[in-house]
N, C-alpha and C positions, 0 to 999 in steps of 0.2 A: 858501096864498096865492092860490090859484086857487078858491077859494069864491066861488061867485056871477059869474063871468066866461065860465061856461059853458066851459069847458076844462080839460081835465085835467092830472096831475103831469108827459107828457113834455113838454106844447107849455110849460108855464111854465116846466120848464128848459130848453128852446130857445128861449125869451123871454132870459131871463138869461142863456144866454151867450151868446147876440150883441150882450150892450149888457156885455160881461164881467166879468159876477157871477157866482160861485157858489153854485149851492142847499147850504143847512144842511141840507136831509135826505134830500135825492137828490146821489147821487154816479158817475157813471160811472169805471170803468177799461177803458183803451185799453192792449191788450196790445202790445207791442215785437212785429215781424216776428221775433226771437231766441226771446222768452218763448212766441209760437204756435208754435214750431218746437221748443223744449223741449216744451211741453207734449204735442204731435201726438207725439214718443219717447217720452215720459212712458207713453203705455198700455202698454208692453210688460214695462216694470218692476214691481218688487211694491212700490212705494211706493202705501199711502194715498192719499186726494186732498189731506188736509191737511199729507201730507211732500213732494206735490208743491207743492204751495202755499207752502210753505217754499221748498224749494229754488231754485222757480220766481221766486217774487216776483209772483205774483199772488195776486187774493183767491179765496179755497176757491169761490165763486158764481160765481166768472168760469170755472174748470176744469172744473166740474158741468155747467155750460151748456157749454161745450165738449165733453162729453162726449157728452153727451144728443144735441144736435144730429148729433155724428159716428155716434150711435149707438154705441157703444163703451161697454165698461165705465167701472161708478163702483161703489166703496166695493169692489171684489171683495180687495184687500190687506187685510189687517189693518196699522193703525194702531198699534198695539201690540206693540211687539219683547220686553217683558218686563214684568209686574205680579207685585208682592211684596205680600203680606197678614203682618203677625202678630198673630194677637185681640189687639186694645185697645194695639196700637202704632199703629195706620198703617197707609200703605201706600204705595205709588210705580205708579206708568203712566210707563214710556218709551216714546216714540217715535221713530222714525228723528231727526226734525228735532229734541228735546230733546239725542239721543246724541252728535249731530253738534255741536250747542253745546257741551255737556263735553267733548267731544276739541277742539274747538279753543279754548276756554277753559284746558286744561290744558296744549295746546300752545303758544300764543302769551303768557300771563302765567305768573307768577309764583307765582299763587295756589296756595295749599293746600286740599284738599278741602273742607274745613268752610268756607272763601271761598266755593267754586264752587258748593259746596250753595247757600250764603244767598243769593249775587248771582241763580242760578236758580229760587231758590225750591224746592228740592227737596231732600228728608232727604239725609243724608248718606250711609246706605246705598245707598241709588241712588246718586252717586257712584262708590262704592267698587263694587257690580255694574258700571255700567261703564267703569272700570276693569281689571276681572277680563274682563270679556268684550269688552275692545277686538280684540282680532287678529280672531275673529269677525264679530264687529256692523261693524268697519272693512271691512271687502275686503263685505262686503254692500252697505254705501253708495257704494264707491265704485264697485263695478260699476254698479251704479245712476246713479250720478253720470255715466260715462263712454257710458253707452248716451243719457242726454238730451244730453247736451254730450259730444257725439263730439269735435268740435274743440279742449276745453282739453285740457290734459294735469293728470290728475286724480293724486294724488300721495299725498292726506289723505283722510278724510272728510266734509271739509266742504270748502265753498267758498270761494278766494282769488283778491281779487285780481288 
């Protein structure tokens, strides 16, 4: 849009939003004073950036740049709490923020596993690992949980409410 005006992509979205449009391909996020102060607890944990990202509710390029600038680690967690291989089955990748979906999809519905597989999009074995490894992978999250958000009272492995 800024072709030939001699200006670049930030001034023509600070064109647009003072006259209040927003750009189709530039998007800013403005983090909540709550979500900076999650995230700044966030380095101490071994959550991933993209299970902070989750948890947080910011985008994974908003917490990288937070990082970066604090100087502080990024990517030092593994993102990966368990991959399953079987030749010419498949395979699953969990990660904290997938696990924390299936426990509170099996705690708050109805559903039956082969539900919670589909609606997640993820085999069914997965699932059922974890399931088998909730008391584990649980008290992992939620410490986690409890050290960004000292203030809720953390109960589950996921977030309520």
């Amino acid at each position: 849009m800024g072709k030939g005006l001699f200006t670049n992509a930030t001034e023509v979205m600070t064109i647009l939003d003072r006259v209040g449009l927003r750009s189709l391909h530039w998007t800013t996020f403005r983090a909540t004073s709550e979500q900076l102060g999650a995230i700044d607890r966030s380095y101490d944990v071994n959550f991933s950036v993209p299970d902070i990202s989750y948890f947080v509710g910011a985008p994974i390029s908003t917490i990288h740049s937070i990082f970066r600038r604090s100087k502080k680690r990024t990517g030092k967690a593994r993102s990966v709490v368990a991959s399953y291989s079987k030749r010419g089955k498949g395979g699953f990748y969990l990660s904290r923020g997938v696990l924390s979906e299936v426990y509170e999809a099996q705690d708050l519905t109805s559903l039956g596993d082969s539900d919670i597989a589909e609606s997640l999009d993820l085999p069914e074995p997965a699932i059922a690992f974890a399931r088998d490894k909730r008391a584990h992978i649980s008290e992992d999250i939620m410490q986690s949980l409890s050290t960004i958000y000292p203030d809720k009272e953390i109960s589950q492995p996921y977030l309520s409410e």
